[in-house]
N, CA and C atoms of all chains as a GROMACS GRO file, in nm:
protein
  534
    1UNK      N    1   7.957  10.652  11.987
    1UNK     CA    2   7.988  10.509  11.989
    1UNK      C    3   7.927  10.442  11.866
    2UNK      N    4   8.008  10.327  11.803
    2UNK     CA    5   7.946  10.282  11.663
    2UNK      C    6   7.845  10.174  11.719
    3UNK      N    7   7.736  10.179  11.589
    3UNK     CA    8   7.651  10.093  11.666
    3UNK      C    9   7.713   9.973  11.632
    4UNK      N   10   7.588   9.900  11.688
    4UNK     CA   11   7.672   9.695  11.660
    4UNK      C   12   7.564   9.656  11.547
    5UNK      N   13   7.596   9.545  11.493
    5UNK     CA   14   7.513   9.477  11.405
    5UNK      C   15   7.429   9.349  11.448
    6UNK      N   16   7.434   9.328  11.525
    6UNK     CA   17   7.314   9.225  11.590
    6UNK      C   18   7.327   9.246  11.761
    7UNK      N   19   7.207   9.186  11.820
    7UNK     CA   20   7.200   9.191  11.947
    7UNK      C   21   7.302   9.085  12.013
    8UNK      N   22   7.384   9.113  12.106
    8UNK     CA   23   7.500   8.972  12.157
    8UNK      C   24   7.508   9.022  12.327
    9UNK      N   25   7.541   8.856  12.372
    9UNK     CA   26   7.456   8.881  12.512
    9UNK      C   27   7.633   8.891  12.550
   10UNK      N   28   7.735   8.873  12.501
   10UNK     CA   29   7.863   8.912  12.548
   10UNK      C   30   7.870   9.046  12.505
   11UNK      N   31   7.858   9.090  12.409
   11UNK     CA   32   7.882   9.232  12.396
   11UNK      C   33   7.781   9.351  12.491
   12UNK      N   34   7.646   9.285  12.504
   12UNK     CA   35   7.605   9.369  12.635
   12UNK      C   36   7.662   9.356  12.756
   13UNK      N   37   7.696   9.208  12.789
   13UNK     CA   38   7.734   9.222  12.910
   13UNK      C   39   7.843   9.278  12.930
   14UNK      N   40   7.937   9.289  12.845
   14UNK     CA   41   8.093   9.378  12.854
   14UNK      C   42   8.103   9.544  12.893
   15UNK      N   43   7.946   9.602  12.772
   15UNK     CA   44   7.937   9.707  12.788
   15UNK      C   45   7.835   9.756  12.914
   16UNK      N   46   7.748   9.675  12.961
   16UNK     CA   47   7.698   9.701  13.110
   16UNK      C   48   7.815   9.722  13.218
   17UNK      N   49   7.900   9.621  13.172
   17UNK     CA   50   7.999   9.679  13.286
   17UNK      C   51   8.063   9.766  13.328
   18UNK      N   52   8.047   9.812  13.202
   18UNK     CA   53   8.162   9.931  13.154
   18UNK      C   54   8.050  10.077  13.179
   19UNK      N   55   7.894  10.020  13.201
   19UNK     CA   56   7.818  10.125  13.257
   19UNK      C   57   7.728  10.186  13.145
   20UNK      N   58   7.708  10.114  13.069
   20UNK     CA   59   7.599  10.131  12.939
   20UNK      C   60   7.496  10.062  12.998
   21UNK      N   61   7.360  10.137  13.050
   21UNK     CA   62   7.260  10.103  13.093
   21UNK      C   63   7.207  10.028  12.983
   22UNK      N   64   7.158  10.071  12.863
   22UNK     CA   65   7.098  10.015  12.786
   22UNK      C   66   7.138   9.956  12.605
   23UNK      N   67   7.229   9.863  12.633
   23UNK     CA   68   7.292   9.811  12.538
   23UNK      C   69   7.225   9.812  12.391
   24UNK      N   70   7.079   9.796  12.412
   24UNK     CA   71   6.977   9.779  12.306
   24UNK      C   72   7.016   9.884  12.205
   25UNK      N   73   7.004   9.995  12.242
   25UNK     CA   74   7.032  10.146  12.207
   25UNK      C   75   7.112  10.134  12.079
   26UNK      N   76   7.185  10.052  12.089
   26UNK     CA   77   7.349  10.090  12.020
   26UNK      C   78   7.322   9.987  11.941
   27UNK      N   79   7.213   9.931  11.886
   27UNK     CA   80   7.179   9.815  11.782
   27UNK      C   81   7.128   9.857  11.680
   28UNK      N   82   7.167   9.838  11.551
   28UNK     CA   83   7.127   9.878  11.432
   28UNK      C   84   6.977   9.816  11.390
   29UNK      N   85   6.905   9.877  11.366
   29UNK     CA   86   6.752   9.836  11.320
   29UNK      C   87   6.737   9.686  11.210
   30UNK      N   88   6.688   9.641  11.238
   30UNK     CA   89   6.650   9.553  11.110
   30UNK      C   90   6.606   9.554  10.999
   31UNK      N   91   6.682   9.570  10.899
   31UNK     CA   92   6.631   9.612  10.790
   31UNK      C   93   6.469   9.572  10.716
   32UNK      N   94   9.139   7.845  15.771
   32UNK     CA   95   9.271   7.879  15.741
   32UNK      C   96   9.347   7.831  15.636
   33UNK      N   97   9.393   7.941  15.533
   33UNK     CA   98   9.489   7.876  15.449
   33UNK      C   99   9.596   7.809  15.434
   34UNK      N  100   9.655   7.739  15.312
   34UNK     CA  101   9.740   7.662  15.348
   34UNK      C  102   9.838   7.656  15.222
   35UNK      N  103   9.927   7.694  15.222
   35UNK     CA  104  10.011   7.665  15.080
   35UNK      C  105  10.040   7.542  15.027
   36UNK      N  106   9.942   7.616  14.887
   36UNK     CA  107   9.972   7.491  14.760
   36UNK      C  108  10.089   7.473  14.693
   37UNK      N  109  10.132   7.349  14.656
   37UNK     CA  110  10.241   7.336  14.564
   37UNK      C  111  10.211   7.401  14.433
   38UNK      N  112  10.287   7.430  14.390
   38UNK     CA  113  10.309   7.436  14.229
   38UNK      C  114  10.233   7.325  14.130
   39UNK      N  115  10.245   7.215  14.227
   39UNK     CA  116  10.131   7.109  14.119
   39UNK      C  117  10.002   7.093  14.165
   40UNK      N  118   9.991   7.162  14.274
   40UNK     CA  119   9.835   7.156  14.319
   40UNK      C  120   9.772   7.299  14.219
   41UNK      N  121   9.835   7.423  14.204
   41UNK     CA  122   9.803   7.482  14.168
   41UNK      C  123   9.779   7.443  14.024
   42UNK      N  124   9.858   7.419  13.974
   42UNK     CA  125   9.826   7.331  13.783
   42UNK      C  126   9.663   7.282  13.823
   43UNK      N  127   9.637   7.199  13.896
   43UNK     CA  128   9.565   7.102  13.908
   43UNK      C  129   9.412   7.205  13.884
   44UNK      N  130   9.430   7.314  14.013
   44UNK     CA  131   9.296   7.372  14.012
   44UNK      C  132   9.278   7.444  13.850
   45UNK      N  133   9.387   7.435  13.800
   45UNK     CA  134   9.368   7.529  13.656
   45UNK      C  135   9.328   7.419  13.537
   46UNK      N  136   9.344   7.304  13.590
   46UNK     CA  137   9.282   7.200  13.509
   46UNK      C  138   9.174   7.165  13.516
   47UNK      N  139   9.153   7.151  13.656
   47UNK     CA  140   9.024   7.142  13.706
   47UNK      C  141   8.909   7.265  13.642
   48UNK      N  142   8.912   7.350  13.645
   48UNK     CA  143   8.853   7.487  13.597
   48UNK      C  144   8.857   7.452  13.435
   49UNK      N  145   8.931   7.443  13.382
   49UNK     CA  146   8.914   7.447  13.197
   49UNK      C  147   8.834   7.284  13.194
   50UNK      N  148   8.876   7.150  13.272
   50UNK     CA  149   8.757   7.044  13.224
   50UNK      C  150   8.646   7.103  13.271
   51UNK      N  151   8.589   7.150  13.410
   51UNK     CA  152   8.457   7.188  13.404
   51UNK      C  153   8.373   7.268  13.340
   52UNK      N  154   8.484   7.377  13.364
   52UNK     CA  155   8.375   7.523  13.312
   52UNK      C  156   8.313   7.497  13.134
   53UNK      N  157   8.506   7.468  13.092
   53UNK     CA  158   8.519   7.513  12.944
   53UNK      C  159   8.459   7.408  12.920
   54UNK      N  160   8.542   7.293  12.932
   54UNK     CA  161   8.483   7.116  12.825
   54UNK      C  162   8.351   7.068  12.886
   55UNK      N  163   8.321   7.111  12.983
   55UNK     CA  164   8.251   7.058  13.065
   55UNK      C  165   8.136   7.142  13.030
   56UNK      N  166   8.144   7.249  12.974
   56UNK     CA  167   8.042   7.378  12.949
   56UNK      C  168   7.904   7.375  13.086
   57UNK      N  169   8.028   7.426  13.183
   57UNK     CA  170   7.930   7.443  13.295
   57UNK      C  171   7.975   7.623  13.343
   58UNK      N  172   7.916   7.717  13.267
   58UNK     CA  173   7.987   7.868  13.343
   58UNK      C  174   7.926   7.896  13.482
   59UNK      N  175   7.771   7.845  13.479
   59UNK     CA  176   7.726   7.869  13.624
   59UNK      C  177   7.847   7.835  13.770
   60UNK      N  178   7.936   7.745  13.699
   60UNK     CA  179   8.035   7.679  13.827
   60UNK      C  180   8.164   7.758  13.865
   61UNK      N  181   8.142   7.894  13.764
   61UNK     CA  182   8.275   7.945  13.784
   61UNK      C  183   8.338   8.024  13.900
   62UNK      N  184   8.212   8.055  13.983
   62UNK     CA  185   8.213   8.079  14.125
   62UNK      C  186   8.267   7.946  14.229
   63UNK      N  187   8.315   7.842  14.198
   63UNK     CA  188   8.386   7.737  14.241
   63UNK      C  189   8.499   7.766  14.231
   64UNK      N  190   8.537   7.827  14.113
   64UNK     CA  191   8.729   7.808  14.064
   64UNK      C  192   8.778   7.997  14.098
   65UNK      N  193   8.699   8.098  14.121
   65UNK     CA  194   8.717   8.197  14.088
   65UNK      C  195   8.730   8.289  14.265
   66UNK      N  196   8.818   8.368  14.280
   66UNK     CA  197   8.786   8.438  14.397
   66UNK      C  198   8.682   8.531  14.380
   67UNK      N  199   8.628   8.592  14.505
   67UNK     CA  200   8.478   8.708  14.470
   67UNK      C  201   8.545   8.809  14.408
   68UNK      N  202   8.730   8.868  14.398
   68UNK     CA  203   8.746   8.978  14.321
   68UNK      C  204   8.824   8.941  14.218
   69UNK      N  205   8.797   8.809  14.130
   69UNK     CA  206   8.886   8.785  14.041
   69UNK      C  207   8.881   8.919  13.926
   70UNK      N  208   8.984   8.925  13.845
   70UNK     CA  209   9.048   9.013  13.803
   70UNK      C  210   9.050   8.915  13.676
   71UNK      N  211   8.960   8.982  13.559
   71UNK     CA  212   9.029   8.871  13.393
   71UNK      C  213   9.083   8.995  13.334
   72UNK      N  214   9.171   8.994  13.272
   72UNK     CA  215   9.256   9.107  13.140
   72UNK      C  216   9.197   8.992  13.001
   73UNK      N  217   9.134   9.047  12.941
   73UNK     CA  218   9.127   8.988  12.849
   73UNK      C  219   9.183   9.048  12.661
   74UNK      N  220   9.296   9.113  12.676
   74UNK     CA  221   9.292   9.204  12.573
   74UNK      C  222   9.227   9.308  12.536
   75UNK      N  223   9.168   9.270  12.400
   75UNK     CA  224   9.103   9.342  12.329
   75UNK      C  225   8.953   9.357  12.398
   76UNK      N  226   8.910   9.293  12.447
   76UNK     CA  227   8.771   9.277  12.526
   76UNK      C  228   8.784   9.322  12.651
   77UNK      N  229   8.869   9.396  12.708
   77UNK     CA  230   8.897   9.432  12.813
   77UNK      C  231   8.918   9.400  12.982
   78UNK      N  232   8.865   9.418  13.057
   78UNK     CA  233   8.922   9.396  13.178
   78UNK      C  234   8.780   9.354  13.258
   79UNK      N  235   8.788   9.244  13.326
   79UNK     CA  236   8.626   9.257  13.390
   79UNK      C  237   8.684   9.171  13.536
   80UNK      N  238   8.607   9.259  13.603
   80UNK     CA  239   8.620   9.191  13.788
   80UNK      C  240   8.558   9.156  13.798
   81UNK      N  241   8.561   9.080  13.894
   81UNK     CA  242   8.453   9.026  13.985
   81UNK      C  243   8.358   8.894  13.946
   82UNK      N  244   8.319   8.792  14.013
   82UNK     CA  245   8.280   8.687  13.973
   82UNK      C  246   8.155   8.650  13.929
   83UNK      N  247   8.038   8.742  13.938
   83UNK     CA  248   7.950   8.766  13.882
   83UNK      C  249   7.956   8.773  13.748
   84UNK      N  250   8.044   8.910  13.727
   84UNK     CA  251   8.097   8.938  13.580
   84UNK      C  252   8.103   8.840  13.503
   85UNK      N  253   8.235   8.767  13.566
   85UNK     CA  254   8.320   8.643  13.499
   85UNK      C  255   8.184   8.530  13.460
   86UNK      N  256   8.118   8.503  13.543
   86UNK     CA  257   8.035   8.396  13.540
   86UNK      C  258   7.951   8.442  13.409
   87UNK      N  259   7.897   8.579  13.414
   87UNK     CA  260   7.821   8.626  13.278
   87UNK      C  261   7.895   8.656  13.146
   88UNK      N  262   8.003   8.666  13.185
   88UNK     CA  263   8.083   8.657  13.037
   88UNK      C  264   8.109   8.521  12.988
   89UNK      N  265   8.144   8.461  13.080
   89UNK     CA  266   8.176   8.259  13.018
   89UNK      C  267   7.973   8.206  13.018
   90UNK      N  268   7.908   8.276  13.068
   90UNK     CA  269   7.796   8.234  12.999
   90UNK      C  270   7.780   8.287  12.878
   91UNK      N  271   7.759   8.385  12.844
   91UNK     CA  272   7.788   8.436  12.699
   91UNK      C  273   7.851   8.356  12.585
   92UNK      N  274   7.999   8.308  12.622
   92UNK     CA  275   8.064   8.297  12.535
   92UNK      C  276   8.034   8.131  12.502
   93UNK      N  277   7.991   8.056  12.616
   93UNK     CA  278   7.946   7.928  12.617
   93UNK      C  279   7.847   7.904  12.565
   94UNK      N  280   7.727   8.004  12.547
   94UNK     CA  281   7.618   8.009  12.486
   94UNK      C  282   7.582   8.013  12.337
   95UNK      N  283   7.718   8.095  12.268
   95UNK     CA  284   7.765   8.085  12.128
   95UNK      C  285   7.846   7.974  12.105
   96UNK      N  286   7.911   7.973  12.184
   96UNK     CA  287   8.006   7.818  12.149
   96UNK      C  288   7.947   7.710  12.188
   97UNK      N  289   7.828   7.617  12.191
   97UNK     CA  290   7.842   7.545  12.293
   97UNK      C  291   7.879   7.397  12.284
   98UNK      N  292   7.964   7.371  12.164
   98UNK     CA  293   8.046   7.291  12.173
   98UNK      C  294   8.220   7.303  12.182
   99UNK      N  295   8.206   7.422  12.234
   99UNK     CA  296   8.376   7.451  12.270
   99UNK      C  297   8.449   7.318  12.359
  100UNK      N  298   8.593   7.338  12.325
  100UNK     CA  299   8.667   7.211  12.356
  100UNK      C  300   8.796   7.254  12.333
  101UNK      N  301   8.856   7.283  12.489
  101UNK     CA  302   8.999   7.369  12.495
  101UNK      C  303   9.105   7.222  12.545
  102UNK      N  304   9.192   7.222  12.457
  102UNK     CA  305   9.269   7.077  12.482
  102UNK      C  306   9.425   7.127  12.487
  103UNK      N  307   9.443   7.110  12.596
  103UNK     CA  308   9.580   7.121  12.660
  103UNK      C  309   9.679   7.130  12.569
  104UNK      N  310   9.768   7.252  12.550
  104UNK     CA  311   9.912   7.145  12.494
  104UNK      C  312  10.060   7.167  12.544
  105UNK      N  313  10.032   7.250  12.658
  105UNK     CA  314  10.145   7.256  12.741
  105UNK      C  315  10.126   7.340  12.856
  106UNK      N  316  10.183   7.319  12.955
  106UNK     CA  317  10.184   7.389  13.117
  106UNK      C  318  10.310   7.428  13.164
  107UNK      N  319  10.315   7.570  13.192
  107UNK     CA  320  10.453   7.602  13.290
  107UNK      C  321  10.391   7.669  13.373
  108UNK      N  322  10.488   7.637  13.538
  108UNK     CA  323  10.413   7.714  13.637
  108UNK      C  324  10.504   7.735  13.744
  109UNK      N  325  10.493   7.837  13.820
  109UNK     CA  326  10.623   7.902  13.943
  109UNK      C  327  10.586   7.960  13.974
  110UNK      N  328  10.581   7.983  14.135
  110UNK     CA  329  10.511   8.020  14.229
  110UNK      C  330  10.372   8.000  14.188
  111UNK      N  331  10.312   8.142  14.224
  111UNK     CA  332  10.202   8.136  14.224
  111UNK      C  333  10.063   8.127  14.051
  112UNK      N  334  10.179   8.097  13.988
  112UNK     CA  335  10.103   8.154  13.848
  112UNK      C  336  10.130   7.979  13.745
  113UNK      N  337  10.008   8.006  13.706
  113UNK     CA  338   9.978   7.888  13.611
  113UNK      C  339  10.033   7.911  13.435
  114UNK      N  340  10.029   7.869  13.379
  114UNK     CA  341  10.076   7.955  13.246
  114UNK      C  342  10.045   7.833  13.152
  115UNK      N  343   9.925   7.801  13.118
  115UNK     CA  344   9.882   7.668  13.007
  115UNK      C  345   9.841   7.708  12.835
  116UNK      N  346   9.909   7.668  12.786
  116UNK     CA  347   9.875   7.664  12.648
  116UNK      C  348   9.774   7.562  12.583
  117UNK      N  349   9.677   7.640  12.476
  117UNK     CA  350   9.547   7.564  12.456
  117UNK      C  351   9.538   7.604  12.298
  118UNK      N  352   9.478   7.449  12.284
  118UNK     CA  353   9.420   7.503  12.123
  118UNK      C  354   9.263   7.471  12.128
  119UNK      N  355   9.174   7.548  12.107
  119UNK     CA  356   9.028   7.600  12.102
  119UNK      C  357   8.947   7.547  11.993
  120UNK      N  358   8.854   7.454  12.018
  120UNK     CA  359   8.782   7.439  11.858
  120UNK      C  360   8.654   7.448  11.919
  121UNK      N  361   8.565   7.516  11.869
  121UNK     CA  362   8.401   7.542  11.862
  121UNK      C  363   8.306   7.559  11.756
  122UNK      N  364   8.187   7.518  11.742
  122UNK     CA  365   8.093   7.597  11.643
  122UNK      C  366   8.049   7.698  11.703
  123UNK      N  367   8.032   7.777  11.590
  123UNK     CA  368   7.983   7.915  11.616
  123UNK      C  369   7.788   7.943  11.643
  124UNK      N  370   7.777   7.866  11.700
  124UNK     CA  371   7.617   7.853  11.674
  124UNK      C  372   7.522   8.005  11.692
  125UNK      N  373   7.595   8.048  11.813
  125UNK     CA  374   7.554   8.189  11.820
  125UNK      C  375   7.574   8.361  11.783
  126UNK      N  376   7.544   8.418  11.808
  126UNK     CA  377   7.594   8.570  11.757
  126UNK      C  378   7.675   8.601  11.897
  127UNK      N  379   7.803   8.684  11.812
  127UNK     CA  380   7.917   8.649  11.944
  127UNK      C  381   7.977   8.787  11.879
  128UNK      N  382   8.028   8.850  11.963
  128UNK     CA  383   8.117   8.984  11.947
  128UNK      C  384   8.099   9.051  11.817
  129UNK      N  385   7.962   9.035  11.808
  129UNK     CA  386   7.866   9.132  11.730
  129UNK      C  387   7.911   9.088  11.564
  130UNK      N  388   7.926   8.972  11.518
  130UNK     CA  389   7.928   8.822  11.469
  130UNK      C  390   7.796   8.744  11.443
  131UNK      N  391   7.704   8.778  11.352
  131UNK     CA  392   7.634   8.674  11.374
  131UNK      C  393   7.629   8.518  11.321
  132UNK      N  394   7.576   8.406  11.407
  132UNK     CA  395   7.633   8.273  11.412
  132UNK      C  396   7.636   8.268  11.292
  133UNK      N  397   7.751   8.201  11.218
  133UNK     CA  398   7.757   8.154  11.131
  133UNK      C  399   7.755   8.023  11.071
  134UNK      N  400   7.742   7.922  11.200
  134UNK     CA  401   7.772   7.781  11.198
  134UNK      C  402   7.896   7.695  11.162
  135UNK      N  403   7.985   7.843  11.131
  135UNK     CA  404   8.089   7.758  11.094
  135UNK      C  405   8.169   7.685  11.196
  136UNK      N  406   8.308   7.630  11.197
  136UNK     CA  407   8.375   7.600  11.269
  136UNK      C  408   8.486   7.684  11.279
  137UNK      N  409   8.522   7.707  11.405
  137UNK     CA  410   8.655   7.756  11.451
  137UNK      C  411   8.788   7.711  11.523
  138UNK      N  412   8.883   7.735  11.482
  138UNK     CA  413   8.999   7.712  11.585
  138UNK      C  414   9.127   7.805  11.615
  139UNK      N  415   9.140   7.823  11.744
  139UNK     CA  416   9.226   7.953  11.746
  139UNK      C  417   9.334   7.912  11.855
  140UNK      N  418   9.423   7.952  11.883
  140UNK     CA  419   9.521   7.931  12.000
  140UNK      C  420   9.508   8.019  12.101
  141UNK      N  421   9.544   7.996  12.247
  141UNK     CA  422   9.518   8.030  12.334
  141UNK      C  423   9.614   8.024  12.430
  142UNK      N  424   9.702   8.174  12.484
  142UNK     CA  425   9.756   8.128  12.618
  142UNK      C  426   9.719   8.173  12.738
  143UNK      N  427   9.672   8.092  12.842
  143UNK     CA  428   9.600   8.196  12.957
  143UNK      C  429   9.734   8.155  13.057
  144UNK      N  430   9.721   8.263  13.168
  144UNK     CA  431   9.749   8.272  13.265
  144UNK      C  432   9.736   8.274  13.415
  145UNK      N  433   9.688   8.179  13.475
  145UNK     CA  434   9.602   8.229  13.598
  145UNK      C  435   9.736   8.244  13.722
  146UNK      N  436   9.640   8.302  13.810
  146UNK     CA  437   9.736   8.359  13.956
  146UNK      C  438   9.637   8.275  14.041
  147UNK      N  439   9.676   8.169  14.135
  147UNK     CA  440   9.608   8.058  14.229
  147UNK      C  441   9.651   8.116  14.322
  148UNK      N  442   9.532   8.135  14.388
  148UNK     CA  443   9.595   8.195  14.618
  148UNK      C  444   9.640   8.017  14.660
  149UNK      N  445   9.720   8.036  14.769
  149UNK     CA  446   9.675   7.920  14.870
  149UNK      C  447   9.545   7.873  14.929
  150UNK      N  448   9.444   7.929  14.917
  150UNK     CA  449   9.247   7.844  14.869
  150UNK      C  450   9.243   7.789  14.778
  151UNK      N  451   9.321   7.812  14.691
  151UNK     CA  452   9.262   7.745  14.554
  151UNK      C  453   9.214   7.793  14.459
  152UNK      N  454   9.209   7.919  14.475
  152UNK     CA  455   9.111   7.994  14.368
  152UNK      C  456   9.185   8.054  14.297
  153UNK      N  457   9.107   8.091  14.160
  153UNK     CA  458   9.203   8.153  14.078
  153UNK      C  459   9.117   8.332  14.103
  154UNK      N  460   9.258   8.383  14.114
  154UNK     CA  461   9.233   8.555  14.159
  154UNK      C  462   9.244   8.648  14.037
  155UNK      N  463   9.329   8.565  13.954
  155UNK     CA  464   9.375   8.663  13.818
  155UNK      C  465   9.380   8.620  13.698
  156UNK      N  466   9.356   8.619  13.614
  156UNK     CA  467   9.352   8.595  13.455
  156UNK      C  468   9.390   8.675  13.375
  157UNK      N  469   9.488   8.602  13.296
  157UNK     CA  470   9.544   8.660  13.186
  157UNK      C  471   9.503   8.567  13.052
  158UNK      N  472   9.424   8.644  12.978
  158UNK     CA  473   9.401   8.540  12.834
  158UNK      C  474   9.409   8.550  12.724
  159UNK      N  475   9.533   8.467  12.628
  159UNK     CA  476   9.567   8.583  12.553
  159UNK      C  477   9.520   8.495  12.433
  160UNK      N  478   9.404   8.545  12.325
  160UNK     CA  479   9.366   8.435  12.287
  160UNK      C  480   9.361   8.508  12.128
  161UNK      N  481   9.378   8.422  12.003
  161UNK     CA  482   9.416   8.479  11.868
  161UNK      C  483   9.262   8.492  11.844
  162UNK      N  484   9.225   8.606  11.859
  162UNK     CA  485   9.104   8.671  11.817
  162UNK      C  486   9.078   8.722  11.666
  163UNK      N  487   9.207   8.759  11.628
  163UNK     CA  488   9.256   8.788  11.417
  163UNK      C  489   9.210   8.669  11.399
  164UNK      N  490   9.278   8.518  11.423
  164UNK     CA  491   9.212   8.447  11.381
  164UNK      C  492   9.070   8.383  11.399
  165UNK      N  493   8.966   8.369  11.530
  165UNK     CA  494   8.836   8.382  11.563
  165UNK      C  495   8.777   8.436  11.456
  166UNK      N  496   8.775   8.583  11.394
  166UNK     CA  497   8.740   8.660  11.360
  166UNK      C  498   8.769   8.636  11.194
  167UNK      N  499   8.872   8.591  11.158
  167UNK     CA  500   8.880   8.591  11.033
  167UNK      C  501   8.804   8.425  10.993
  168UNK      N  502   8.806   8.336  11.082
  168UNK     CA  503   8.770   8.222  11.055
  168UNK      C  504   8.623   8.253  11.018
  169UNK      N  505   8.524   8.330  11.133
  169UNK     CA  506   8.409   8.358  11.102
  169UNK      C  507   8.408   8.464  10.976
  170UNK      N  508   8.461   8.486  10.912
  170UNK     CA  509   8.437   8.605  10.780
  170UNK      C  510   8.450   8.745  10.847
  171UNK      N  511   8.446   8.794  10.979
  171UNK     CA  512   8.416   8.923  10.996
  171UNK      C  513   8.544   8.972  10.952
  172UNK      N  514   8.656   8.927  10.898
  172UNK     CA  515   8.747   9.062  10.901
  172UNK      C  516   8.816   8.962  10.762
  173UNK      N  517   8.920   9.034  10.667
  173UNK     CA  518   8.993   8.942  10.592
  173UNK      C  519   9.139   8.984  10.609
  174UNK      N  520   9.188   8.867  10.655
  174UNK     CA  521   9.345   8.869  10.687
  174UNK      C  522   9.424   8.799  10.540
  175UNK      N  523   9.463   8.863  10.446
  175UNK     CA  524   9.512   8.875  10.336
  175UNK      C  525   9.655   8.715  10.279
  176UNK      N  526   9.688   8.697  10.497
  176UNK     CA  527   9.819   8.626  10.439
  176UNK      C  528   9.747   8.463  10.474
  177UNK      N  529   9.584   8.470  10.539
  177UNK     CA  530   9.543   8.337  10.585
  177UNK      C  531   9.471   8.273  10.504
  178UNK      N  532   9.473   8.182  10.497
  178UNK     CA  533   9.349   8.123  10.377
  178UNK      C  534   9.243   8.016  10.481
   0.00000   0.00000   0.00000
């Protein structure tokens, strides 16, 4: 899965639904 | 016990629902307008049940927008289904579909669809909303023929 580029409280909540425990995961570091 | 709505009662609850929730930027209320197994299709963003859901996704999206302002510009409706056309303007204040805020302004078109029981509630959503443009307005993508 590609990661995302910032933390977004719609894009976690879409992918919780979809059964991604931990949305954080899939967030690109801060440079 | 239920009771069958007209065709213009049903408009009504779908009006009712876009001044509160949307203009009204109240998502906590969407458990008012929504059955417990509403059903949204939302395109590209996919499919989400249930009113919990719904309530956490229009918080989301209200939370980046939160001067969104969906203004009517036409209604057709038979039997059970609503069918309203909207044009959308918001700032982008927040980070939104992995978007971060840009402050700019947006405006996009919108046609939703809802399915009203005889309660009143809306059970189904269809929303079909120009996301190319959302998306190109904020810079994330470049659509070559828009300026």
């Amino acid at each position: 899965m590609a990661s995302l580029p910032v933390p977004d409280p719609v894009v976690d909540h879409l992918l919780r639904i979809r059964g991604v425990a931990d949305p954080s995961q899939l967030y690109e570091e801060a440079p | 016990m239920s009771q069958t709505l007209s065709v213009e009662q049903r408009v009504a609850v779908t009006r009712d629902f876009v001044s509160v929730v949307f203009n009204g930027h109240h998502p906590e209320r969407a458990g008012e307008y929504f059955t417990p197994d509403v059903v949204w299709h939302g395109g590209s963003l996919g499919t989400v049940s249930g009113v919990e859901n719904m309530t956490g996704l229009l918080t989301g999206f209200l939370g980046a927008l939160p001067d969104l302002r969906a203004e009517e510009q036409g209604v057709i409706a038979s039997d059970d289904l609503v069918v309203m056309r909207l044009v959308v303007t918001a700032t982008h204040k927040g980070d939104l579909l992995g978007i971060p805020a840009t402050g700019r302004s947006v405006q996009w078109d919108a046609v939703d669809i809802y399915r009203v029981t005889d309660d009143g509630k809306i059970s189904e959503e269809w929303a079909a909303d120009d996301m190319a443009t959302f998306a190109s307005q904020l810079g994330a993508v470049v659509l070559p023929w828009a300026s």
